[in-house]
LUMKE-931259 format. One record per residue: residue in one letter; x, y, z of N, C-alpha, C in turn. Coordinates in steps of 0.02 Angstrom, whole numbers, plus 50000, padded with zeros to 5 digits. Layout:
% LUMKE-931259
aXYZXYZXYZ ...
% end
This chain:
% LUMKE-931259
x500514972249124499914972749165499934979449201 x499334983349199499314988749227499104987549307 x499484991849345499674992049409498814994849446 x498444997649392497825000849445497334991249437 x497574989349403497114980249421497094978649482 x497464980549523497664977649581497854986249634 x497084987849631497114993849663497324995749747 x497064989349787497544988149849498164988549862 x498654985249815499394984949805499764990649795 x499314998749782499675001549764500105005149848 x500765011049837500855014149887500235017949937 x500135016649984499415020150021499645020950091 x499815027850119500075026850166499555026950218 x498875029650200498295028150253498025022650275 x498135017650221498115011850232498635007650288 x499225009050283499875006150316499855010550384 x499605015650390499655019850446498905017450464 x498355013950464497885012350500497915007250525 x498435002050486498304993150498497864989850455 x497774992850373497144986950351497434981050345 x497314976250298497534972150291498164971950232 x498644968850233499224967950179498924968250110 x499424969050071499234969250019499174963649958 x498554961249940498474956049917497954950449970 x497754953149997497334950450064496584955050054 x495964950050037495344952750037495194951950124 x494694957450115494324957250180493654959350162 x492994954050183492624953850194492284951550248 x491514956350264491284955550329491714954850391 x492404959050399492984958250463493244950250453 x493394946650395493634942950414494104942150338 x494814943550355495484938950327495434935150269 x495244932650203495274929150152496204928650133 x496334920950123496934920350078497114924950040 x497544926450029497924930949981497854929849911 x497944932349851497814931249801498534933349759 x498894927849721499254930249706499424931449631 x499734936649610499734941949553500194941149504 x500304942949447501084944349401501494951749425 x501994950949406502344956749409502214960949349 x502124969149355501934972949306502304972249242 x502734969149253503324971549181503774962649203 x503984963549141504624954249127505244955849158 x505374950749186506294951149209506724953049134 x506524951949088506864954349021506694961449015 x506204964749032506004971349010506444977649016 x507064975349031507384980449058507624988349019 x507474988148932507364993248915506594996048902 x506144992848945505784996448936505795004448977 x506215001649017506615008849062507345010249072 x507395011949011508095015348991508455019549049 x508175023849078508525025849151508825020049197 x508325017649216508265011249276508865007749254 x508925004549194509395001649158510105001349170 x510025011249146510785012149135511075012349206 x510605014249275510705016749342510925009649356 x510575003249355510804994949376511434996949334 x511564995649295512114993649258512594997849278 x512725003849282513395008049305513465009249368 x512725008449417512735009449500512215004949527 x512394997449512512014992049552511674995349616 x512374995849658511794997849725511745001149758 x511565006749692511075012549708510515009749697 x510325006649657509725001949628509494999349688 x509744996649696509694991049756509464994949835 x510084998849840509865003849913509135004849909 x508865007049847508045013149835507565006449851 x507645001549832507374994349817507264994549898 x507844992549937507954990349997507514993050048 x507605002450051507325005850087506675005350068 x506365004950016505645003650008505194999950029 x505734994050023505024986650045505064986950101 x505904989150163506144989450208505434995650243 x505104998250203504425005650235505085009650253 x505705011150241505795016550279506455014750354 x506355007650362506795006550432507495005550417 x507655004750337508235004750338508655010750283 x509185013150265509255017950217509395014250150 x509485020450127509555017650046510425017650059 x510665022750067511455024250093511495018050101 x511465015350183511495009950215511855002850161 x510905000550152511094994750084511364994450052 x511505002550006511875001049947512524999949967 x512735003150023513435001650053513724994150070 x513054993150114512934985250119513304980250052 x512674980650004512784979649932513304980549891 x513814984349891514204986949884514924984049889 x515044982649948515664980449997515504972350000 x515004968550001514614959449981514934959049912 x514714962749840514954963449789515634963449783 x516064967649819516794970949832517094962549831 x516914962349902517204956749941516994947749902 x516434948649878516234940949865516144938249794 x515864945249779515584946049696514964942849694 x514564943749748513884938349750513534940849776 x513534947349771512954952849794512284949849803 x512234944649745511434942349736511384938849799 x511724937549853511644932449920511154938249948 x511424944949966511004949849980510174950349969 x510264953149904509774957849850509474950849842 x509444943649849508784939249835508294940249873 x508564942149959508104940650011507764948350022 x507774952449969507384959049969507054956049894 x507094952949879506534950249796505964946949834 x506274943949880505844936849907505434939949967 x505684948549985505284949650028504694954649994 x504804956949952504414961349893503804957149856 x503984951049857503634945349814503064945349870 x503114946449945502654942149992502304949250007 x502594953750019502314961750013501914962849990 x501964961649904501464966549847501184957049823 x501294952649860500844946249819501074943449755 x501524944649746501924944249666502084936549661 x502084933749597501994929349580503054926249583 x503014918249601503844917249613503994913549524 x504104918649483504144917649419504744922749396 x504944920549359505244912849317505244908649347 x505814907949402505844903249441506154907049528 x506454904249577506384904949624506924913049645 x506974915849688507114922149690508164923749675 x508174917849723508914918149717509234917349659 x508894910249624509084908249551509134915349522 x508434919949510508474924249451509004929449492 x509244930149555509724935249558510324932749544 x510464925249553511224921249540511304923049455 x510924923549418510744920649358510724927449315 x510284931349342510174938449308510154944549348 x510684947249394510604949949452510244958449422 x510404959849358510594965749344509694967549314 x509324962049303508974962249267508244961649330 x508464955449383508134957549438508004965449470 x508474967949477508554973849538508124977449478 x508264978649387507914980549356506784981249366 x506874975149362506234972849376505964974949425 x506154972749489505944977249551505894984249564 x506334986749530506424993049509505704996749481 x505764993349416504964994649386504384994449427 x504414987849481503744986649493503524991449544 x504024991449581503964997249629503545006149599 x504015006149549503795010949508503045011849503 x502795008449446502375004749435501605005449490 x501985004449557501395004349619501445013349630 x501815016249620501765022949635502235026449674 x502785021949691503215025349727503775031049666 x503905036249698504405039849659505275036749698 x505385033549655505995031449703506785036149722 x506795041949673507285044849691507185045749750 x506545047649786506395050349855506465046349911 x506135039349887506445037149962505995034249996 x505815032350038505215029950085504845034950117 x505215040350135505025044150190504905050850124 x505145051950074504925056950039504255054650023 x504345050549991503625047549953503145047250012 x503065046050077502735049450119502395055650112 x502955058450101502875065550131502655069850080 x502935064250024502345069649941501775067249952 x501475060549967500625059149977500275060850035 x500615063150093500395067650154500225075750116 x500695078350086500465085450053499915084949996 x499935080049954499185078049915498765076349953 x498835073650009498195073850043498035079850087 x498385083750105498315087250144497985094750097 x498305092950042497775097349969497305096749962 x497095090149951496495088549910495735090249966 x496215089550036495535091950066495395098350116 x495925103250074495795108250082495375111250011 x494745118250034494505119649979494835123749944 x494905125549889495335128749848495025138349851 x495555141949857495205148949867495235152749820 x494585155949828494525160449741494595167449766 x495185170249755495125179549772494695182649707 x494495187149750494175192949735493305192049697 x493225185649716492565183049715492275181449643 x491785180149628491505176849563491495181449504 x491695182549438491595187449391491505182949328 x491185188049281491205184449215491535187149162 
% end
């Protein structure tokens, strides 16, 4: 499913920096409608459909996970941080997924996403590698560039906007 269906959901930081409403939440005439809720862009199996994403879960869980974290987190927490977090839970327990469910389950209520297959923890107890995958994508998917970060990805759609409405200058004036 293509991610512009659900043109609200995407990254908008004018939106989040005004207060509209969440994403997945109509508003008509100033008033609040139920939420409507959605599929995820891509399958918890899809995981070669992004061969990067893939190989990054599989050899550096949580780095995966950190970019994941800081995202849905807007920014209040690091990617460093989590993955460290993530990291040392894994080290110590081998059950990282105790973590990384309750950032699925907070992503799911975020972007409106549907609780499929089945419930968040299951698919991280069950398929942890394939989750953080998925989220991975969807994030994608809405428009975030995730090497960057919360606060990059900011700061690249502050300079597109700050382009687009400037007029563009033509030296040395009109010729044919």
């Amino acid at each position: 499913m293509n991610s512009s269906n659900y043109p609200n959901q995407k990254f908008d930081h004018q939106h989040v920096a005004i207060g509209l409403p969440a994403a997945g939440f109509q508003q008509q005439h100033g008033h609040v409608h139920q939420p409507t809720v959605g599929p995820w862009s891509s399958g918890l199996c899809d995981c070669c459909s992004d061969c990067s994403t893939c190989c990054l879960t599989y050899w550096c869980p949580c780095i995966t996970f950190g970019r994941i974290a800081e995202t849905v987190d807007k920014g209040s927490s690091s990617c460093g941080v989590n993955g460290a977090l993530y990291f040392i839970i894994a080290w110590l327990t081998g059950c990282a997924c105790l973590y990384s469910c309750g950032y699925r389950s907070k992503m799911r209520h975020q972007y409106m996403l549907k609780d499929s297959p089945c419930g968040d923890c299951l698919v991280h107890f069950f398929c942890e590698s394939c989750a953080l995958c998925q989220e991975y994508r969807e994030l994608k998917s809405r428009g975030f560039d995730m090497a960057l970060g919360w606060h990059g990805n900011l700061e690249k759609q502050n300079r597109g906007l700050a382009m687009a409405s400037t007029a563009p200058v033509v030296e040395g004036g009109m010729t044919r």
